[in-house]
Residue frames as a rotation matrix with the C-alpha (Angstrom) as fourth column:
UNK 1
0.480 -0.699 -0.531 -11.54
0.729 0.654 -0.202 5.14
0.488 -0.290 0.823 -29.71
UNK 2
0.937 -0.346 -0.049 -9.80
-0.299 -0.865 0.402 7.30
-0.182 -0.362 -0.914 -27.22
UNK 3
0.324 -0.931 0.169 -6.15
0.736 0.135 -0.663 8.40
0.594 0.339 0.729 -27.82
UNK 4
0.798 -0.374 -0.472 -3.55
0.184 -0.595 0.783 10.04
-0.574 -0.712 -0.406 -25.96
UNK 5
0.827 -0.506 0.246 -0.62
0.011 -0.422 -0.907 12.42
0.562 0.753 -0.343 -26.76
UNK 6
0.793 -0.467 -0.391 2.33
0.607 0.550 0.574 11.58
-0.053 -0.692 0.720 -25.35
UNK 7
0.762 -0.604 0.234 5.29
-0.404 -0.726 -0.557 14.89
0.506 0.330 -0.797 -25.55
UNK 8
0.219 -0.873 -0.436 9.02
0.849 -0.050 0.526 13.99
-0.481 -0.485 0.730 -24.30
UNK 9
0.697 -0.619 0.363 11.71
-0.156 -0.625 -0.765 16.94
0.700 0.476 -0.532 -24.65
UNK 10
0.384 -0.717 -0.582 15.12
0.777 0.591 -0.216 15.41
0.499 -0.369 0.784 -23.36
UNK 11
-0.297 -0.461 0.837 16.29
0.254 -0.882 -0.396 19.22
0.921 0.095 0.379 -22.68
UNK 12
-0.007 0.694 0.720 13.90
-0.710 -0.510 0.485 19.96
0.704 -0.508 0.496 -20.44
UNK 13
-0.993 0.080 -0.091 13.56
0.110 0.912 -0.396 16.40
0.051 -0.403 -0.914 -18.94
UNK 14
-0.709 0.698 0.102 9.77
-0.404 -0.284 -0.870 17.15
-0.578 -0.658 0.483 -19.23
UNK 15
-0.961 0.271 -0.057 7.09
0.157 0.701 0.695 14.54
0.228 0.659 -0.717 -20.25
UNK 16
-0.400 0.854 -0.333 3.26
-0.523 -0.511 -0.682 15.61
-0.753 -0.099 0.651 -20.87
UNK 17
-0.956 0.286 0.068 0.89
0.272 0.772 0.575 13.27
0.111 0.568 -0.815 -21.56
UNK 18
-0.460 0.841 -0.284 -2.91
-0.871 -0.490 -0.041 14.77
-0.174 0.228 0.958 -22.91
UNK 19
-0.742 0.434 0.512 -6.02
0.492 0.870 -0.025 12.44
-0.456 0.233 -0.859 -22.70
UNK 20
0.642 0.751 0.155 -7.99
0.641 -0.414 -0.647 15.44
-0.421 0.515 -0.747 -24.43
UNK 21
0.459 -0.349 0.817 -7.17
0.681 -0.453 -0.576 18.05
0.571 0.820 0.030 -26.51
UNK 22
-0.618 -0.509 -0.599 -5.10
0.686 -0.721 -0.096 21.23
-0.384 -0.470 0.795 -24.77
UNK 23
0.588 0.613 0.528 -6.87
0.701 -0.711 0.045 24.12
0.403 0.344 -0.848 -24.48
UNK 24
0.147 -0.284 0.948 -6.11
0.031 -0.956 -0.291 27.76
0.989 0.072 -0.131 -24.02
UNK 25
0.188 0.539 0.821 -7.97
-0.460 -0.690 0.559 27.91
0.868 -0.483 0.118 -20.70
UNK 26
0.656 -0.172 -0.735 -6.16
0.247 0.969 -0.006 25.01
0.713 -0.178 0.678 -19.14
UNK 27
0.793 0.032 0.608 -5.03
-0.512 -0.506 0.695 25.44
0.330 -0.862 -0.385 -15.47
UNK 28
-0.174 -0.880 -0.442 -1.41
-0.104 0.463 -0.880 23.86
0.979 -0.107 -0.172 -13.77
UNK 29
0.601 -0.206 0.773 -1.51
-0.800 -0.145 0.583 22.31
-0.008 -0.968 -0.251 -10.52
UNK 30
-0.715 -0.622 -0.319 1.75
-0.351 0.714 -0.605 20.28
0.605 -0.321 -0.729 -8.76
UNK 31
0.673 0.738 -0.054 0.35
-0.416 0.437 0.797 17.67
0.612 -0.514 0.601 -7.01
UNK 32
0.802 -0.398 0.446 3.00
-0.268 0.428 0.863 15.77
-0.535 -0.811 0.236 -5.21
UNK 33
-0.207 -0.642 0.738 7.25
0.313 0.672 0.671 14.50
-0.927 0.370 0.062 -6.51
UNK 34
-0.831 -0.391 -0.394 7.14
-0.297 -0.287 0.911 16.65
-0.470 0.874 0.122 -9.96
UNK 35
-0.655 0.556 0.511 3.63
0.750 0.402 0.525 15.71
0.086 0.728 -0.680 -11.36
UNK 36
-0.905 0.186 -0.382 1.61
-0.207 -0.978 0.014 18.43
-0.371 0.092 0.924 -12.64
UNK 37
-0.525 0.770 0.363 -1.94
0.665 0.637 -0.390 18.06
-0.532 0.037 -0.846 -13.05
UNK 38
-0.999 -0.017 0.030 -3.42
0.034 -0.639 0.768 19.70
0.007 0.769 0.639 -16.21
UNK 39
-0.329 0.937 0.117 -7.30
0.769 0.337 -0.543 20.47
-0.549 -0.088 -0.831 -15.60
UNK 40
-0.426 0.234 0.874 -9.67
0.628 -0.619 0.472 22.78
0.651 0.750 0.116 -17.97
UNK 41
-0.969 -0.082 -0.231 -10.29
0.246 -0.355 -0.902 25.69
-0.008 -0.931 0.365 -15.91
UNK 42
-0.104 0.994 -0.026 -14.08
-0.731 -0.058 0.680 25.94
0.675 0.090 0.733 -16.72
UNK 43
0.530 0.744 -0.407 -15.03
-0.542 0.666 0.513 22.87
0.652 -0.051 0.756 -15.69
UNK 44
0.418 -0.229 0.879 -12.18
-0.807 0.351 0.475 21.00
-0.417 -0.908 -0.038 -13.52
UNK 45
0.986 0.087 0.144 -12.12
-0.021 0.911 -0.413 18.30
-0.167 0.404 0.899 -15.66
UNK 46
0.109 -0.988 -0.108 -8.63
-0.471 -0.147 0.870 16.84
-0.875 -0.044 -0.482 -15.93
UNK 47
0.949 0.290 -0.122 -7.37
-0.208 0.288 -0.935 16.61
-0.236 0.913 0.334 -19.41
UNK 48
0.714 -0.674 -0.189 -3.48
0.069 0.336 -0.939 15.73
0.697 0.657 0.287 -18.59
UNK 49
0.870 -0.446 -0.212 -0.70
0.394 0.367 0.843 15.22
-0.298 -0.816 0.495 -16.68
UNK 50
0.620 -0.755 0.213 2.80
-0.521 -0.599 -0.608 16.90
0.587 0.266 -0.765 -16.53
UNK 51
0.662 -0.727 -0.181 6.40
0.544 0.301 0.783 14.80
-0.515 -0.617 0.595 -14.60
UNK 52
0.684 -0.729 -0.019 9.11
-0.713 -0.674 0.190 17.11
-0.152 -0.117 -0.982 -14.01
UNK 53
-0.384 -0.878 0.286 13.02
-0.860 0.453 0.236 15.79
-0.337 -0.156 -0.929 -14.21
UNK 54
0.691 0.533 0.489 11.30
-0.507 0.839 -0.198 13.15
-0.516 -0.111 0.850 -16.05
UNK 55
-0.202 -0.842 -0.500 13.81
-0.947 0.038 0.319 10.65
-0.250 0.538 -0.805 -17.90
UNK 56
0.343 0.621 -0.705 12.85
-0.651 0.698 0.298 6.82
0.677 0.357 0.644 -19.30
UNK 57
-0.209 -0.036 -0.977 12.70
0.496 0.857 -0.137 4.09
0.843 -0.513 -0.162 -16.35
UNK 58
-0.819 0.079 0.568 11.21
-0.394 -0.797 -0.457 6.81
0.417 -0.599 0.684 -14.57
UNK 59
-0.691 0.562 -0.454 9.53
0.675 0.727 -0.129 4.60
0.258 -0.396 -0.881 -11.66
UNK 60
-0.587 0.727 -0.357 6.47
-0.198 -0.557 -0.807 7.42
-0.785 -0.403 0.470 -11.08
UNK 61
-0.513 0.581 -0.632 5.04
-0.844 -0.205 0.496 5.91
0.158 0.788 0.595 -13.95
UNK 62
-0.770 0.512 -0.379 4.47
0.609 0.767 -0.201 2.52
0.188 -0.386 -0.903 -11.80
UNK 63
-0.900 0.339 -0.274 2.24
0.098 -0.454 -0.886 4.59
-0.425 -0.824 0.375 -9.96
UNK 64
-0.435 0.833 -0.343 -0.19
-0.882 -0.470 -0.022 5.37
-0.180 0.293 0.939 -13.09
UNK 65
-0.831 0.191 0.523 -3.11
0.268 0.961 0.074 3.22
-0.488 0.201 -0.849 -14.07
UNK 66
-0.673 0.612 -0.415 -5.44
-0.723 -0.428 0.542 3.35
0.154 0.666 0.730 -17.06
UNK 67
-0.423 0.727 0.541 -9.21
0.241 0.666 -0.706 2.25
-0.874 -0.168 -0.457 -17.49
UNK 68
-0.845 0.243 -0.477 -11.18
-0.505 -0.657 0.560 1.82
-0.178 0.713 0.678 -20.16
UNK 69
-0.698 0.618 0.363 -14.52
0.412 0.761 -0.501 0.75
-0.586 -0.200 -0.785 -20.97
UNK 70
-0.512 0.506 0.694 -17.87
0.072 -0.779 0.622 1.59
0.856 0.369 0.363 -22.33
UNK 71
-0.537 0.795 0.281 -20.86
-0.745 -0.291 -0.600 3.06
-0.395 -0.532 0.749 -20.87
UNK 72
-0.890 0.456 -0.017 -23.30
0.457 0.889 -0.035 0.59
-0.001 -0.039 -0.999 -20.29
UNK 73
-0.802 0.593 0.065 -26.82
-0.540 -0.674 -0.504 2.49
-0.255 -0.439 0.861 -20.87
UNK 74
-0.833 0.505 -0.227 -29.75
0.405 0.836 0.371 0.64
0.377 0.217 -0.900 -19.98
């Protein structure tokens, strides 16, 4: 089952939300309007997301959409 970590800190206004584990080697990039893309720097692979000035009814979460599924292997 996949799970996500979800971090708020009101102080900060900063919400950080992990669909894998954090790692050491884990790279920051701003992408666009206060979202920070968290990728493992070996591989690229994005394992999370960072929104600046973030605060609840923050409409840049319309924006996000999850999938899930299995692997079909045939």
């Amino acid at each position: 089952m996949a799970q996500i970590k979800v971090y708020y800190e009101p102080e900060t206004e900063l919400l950080t939300i992990f669909w894998q584990t954090p790692r050491k080697n884990q790279i920051c990039t701003e992408l666009d309007n206060g979202i920070i893309l968290i990728q493992d720097s070996i591989t690229n692979e994005p394992i999370g997301v960072e929104i600046l000035s973030y605060h609840p009814g923050d409409n840049r979460l319309d924006s996000v959409n999850v999938e899930m599924g299995q692997i079909s292997y045939q």
